[in-house]
CHARMM internal coordinates of N, CA and C (Angstrom, degrees):
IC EDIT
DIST 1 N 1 CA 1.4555
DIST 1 CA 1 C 1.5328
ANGL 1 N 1 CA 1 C 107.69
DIST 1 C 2 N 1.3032
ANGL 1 CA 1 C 2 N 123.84
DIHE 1 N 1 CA 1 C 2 N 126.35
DIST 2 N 2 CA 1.7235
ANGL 1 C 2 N 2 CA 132.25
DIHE 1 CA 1 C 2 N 2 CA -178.94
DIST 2 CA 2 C 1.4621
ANGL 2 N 2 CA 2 C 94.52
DIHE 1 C 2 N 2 CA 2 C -82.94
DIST 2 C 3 N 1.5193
ANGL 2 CA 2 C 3 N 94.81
DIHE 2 N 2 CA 2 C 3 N 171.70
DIST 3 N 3 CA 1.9563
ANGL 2 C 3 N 3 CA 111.71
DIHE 2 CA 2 C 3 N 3 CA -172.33
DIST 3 CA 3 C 1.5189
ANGL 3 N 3 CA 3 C 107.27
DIHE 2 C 3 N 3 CA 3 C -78.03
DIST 3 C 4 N 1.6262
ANGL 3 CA 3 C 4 N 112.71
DIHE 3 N 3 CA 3 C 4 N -7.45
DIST 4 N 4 CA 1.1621
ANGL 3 C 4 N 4 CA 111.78
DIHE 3 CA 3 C 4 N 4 CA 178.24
DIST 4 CA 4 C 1.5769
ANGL 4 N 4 CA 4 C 114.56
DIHE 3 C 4 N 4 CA 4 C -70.98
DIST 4 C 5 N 0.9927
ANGL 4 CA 4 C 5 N 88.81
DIHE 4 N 4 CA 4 C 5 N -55.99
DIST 5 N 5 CA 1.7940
ANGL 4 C 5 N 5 CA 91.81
DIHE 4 CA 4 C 5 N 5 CA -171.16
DIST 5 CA 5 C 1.7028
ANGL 5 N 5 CA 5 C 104.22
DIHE 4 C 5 N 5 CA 5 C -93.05
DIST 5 C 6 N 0.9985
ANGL 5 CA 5 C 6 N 110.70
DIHE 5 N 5 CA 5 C 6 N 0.78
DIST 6 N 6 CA 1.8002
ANGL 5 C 6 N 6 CA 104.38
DIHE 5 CA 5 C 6 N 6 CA 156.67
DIST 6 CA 6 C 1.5061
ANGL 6 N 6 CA 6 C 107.37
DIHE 5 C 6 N 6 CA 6 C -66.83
DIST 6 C 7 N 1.3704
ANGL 6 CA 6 C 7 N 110.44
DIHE 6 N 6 CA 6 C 7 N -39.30
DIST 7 N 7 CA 1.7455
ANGL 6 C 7 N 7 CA 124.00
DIHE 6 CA 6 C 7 N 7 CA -156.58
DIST 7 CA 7 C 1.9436
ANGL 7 N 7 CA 7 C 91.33
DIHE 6 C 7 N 7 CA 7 C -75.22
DIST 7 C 8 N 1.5291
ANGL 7 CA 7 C 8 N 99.21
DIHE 7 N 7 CA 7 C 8 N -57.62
DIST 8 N 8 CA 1.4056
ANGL 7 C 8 N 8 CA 93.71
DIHE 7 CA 7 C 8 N 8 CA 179.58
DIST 8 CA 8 C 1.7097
ANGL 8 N 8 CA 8 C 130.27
DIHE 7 C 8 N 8 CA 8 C -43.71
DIST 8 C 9 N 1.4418
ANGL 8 CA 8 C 9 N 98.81
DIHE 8 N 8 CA 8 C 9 N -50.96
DIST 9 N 9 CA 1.5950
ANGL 8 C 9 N 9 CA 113.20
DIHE 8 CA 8 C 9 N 9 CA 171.80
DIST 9 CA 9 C 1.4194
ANGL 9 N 9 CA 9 C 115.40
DIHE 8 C 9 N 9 CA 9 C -32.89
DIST 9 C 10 N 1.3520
ANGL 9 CA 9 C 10 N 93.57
DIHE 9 N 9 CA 9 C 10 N -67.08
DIST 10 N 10 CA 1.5180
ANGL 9 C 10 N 10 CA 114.95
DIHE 9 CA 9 C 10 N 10 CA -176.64
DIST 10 CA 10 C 1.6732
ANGL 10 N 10 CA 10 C 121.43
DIHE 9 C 10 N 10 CA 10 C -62.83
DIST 10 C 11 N 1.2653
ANGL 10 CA 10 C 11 N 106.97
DIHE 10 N 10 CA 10 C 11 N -2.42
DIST 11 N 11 CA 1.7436
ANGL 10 C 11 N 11 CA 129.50
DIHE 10 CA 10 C 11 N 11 CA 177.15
DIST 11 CA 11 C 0.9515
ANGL 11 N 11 CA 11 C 100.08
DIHE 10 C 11 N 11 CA 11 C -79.53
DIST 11 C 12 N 1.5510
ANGL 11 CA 11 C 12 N 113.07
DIHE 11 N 11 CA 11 C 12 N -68.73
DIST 12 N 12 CA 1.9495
ANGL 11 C 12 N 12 CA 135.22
DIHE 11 CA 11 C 12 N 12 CA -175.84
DIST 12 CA 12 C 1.0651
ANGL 12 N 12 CA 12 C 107.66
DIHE 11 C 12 N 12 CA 12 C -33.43
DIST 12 C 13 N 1.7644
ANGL 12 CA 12 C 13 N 107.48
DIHE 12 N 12 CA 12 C 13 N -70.14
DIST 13 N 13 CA 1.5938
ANGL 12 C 13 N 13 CA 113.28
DIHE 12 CA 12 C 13 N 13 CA -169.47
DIST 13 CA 13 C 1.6394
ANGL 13 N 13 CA 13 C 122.50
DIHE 12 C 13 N 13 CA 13 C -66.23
DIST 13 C 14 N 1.3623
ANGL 13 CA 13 C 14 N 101.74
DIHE 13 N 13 CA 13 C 14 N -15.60
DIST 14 N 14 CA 1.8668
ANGL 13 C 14 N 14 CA 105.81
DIHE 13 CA 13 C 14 N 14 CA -172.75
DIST 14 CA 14 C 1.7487
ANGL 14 N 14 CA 14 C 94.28
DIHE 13 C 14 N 14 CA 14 C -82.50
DIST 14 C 15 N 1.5716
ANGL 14 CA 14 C 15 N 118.06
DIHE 14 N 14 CA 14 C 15 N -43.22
DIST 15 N 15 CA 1.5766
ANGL 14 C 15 N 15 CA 121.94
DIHE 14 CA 14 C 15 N 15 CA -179.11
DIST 15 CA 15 C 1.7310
ANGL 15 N 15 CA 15 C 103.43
DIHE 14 C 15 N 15 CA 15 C -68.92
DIST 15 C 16 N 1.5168
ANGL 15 CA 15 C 16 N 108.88
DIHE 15 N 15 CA 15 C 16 N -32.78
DIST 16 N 16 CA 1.8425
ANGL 15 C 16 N 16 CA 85.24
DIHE 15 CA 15 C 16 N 16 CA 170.23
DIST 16 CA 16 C 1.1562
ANGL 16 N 16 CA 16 C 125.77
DIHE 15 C 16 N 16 CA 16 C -65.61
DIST 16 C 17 N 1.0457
ANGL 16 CA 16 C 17 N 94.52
DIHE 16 N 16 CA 16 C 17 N -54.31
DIST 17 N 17 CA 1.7762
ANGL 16 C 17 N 17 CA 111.87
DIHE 16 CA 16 C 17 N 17 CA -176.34
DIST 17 CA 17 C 1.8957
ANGL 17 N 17 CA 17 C 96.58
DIHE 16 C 17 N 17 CA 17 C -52.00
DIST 17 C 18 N 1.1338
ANGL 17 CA 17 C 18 N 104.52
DIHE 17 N 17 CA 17 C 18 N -59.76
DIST 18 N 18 CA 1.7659
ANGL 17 C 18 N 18 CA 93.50
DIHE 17 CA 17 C 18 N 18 CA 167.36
DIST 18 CA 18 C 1.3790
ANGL 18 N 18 CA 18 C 129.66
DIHE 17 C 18 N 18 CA 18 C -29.52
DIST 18 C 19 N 1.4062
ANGL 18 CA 18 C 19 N 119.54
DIHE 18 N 18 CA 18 C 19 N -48.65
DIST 19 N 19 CA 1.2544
ANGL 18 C 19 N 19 CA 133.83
DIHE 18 CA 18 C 19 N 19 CA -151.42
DIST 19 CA 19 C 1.5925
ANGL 19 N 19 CA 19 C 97.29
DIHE 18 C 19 N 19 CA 19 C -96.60
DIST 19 C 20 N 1.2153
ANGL 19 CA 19 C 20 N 110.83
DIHE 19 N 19 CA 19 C 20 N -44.27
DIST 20 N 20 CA 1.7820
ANGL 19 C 20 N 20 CA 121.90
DIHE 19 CA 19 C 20 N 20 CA 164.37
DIST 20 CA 20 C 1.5819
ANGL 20 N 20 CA 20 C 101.63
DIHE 19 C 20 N 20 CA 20 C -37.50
DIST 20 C 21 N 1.2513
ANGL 20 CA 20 C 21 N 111.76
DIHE 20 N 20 CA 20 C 21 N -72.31
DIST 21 N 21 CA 1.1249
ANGL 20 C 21 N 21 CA 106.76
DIHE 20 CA 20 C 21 N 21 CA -175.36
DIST 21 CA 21 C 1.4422
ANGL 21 N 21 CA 21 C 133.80
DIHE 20 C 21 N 21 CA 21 C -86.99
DIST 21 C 22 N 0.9421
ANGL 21 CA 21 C 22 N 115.15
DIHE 21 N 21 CA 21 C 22 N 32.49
DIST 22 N 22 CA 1.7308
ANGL 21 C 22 N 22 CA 154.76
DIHE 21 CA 21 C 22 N 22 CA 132.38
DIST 22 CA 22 C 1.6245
ANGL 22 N 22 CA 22 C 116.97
DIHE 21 C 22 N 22 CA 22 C -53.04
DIST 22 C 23 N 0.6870
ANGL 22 CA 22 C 23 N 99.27
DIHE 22 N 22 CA 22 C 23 N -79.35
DIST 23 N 23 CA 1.9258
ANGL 22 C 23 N 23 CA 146.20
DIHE 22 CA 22 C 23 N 23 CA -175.75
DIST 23 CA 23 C 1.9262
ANGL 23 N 23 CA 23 C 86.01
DIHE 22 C 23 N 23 CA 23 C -41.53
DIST 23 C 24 N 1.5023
ANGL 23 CA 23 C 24 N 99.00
DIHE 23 N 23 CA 23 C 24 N -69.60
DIST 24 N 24 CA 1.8082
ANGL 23 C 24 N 24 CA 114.81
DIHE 23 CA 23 C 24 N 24 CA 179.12
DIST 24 CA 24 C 1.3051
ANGL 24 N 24 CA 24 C 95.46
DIHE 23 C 24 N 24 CA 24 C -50.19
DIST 24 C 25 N 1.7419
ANGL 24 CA 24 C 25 N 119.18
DIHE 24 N 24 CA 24 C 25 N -77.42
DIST 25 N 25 CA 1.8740
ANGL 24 C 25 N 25 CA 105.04
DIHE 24 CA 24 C 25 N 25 CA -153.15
DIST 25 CA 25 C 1.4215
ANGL 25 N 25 CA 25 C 101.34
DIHE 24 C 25 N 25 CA 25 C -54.94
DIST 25 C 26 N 1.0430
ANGL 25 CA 25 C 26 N 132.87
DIHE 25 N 25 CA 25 C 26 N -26.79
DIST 26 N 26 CA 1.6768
ANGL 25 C 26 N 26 CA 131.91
DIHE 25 CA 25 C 26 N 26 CA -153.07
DIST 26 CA 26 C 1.4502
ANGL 26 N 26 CA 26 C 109.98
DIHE 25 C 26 N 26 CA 26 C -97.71
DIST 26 C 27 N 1.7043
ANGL 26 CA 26 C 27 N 123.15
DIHE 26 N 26 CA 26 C 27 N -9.33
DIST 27 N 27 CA 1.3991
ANGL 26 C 27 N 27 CA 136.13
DIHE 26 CA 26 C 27 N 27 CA 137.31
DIST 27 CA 27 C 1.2206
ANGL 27 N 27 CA 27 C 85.41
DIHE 26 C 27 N 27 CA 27 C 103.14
DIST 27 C 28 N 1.5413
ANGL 27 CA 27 C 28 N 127.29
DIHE 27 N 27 CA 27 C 28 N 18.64
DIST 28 N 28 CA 1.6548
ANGL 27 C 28 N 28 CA 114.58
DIHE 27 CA 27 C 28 N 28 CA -174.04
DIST 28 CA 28 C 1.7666
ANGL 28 N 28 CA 28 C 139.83
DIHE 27 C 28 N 28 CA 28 C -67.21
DIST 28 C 29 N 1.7463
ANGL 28 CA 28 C 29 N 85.00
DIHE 28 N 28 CA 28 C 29 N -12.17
DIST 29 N 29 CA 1.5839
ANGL 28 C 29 N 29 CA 108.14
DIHE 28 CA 28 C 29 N 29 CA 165.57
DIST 29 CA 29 C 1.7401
ANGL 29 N 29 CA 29 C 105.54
DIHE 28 C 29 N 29 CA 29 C -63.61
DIST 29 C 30 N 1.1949
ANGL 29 CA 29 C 30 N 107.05
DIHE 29 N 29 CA 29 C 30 N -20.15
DIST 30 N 30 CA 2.0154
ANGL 29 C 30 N 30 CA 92.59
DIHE 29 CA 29 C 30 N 30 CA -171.91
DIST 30 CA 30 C 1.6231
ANGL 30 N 30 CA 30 C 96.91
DIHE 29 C 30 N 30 CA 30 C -91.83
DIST 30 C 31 N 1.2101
ANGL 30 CA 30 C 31 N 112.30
DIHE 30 N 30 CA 30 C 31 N 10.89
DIST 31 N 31 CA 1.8179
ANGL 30 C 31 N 31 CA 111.74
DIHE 30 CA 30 C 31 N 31 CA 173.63
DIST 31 CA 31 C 0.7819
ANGL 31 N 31 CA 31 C 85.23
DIHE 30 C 31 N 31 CA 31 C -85.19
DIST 31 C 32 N 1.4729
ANGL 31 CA 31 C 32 N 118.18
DIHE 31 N 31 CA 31 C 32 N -86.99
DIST 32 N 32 CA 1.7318
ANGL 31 C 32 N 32 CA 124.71
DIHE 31 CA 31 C 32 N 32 CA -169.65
DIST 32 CA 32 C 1.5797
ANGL 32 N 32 CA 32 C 123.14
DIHE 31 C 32 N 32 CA 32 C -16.53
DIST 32 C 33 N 1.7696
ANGL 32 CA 32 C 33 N 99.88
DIHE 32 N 32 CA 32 C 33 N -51.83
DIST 33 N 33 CA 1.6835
ANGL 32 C 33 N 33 CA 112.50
DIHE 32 CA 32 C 33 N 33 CA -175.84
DIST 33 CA 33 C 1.4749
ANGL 33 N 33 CA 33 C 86.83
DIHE 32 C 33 N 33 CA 33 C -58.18
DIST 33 C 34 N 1.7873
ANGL 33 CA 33 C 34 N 119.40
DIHE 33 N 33 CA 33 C 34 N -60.33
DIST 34 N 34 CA 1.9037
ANGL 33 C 34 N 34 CA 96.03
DIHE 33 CA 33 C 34 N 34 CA -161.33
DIST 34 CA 34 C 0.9874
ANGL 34 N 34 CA 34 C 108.37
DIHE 33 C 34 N 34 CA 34 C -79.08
DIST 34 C 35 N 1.0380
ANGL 34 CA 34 C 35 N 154.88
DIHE 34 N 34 CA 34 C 35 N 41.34
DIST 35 N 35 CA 1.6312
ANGL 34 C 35 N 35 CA 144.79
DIHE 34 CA 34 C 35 N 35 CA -177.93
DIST 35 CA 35 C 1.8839
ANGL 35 N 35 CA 35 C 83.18
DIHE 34 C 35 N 35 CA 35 C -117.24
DIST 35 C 36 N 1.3500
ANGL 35 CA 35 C 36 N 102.66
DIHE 35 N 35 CA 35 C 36 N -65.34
DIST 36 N 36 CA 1.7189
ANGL 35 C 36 N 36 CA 105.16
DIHE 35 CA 35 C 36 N 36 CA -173.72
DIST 36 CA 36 C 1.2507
ANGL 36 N 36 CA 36 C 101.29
DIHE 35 C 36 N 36 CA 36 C -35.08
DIST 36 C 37 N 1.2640
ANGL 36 CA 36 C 37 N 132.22
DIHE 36 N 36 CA 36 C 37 N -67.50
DIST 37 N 37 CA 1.5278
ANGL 36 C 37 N 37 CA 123.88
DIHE 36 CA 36 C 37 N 37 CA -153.65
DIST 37 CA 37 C 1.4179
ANGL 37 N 37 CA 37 C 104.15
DIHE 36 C 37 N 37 CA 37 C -90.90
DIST 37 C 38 N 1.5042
ANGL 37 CA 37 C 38 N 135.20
DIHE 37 N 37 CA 37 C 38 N -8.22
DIST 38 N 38 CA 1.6042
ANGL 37 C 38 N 38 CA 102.06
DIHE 37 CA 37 C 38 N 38 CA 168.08
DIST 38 CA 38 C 1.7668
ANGL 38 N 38 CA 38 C 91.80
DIHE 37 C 38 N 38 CA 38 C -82.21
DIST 38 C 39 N 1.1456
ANGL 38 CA 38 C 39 N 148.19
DIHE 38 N 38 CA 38 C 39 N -3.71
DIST 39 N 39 CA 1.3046
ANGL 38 C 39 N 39 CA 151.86
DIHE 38 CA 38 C 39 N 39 CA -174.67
DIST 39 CA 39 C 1.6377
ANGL 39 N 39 CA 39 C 105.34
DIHE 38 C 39 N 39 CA 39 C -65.55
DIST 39 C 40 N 1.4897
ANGL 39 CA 39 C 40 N 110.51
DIHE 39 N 39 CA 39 C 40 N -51.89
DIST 40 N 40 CA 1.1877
ANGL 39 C 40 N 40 CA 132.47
DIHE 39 CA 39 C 40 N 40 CA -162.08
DIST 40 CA 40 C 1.7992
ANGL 40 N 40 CA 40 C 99.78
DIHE 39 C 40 N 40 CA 40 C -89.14
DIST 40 C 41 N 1.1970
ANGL 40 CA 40 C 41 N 111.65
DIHE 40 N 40 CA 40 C 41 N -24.23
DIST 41 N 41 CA 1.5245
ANGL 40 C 41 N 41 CA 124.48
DIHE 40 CA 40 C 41 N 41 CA -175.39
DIST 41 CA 41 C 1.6810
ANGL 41 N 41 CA 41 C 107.53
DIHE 40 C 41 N 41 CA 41 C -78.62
DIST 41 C 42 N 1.2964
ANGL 41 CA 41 C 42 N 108.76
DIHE 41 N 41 CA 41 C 42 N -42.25
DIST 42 N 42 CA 1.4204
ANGL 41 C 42 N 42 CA 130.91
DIHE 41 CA 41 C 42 N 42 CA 144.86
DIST 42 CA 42 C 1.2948
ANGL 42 N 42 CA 42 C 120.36
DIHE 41 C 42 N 42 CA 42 C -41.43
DIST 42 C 43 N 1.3731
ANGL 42 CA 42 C 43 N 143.62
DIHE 42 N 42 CA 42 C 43 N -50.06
DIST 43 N 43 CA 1.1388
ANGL 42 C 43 N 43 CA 127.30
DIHE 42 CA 42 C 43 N 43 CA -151.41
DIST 43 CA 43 C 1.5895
ANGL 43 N 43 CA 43 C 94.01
DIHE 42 C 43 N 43 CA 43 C -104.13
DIST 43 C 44 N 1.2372
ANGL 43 CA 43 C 44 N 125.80
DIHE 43 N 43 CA 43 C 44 N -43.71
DIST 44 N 44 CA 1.4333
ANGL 43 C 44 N 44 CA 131.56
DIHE 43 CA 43 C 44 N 44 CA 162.80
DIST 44 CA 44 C 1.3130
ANGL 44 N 44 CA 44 C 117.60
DIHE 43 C 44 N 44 CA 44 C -50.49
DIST 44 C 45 N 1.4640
ANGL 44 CA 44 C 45 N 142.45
DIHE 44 N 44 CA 44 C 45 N -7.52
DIST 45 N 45 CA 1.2232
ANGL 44 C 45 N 45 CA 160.88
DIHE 44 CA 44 C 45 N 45 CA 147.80
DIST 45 CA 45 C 1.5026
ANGL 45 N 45 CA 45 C 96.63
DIHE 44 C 45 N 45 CA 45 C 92.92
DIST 45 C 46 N 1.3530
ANGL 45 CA 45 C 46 N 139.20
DIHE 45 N 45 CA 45 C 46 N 62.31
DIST 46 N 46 CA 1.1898
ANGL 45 C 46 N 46 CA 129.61
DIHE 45 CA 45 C 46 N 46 CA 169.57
DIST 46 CA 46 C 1.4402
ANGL 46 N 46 CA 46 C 99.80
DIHE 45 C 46 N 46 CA 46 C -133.27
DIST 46 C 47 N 1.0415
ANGL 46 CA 46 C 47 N 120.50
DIHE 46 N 46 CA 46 C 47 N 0.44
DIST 47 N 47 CA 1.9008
ANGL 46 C 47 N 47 CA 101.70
DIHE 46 CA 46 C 47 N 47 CA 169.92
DIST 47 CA 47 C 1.7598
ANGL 47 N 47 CA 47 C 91.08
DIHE 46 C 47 N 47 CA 47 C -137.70
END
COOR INIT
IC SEED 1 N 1 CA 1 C
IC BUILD
């Protein structure tokens, strides 16, 4: 593996992990949670 794409790798993972924790302060996992269950509330035919 060259220093190029070591450097890149190591870009990706520092901007995910960034963006993850984005995602956390901004509480965007409790979208996800309600979107899943009126989805699932849906398919079971009660909402």
């Amino acid at each position: 593996m060259n220093k190029k794409t070591f450097l890149v790798r190591i870009a990706i993972i520092i901007l995910s992990a960034g963006l993850l924790l984005i995602g956390i302060r901004d509480r965007g996992f409790q979208d996800v949670k309600n979107k899943a269950v009126r989805i699932c509330y849906e398919c079971i035919g009660i909402g």
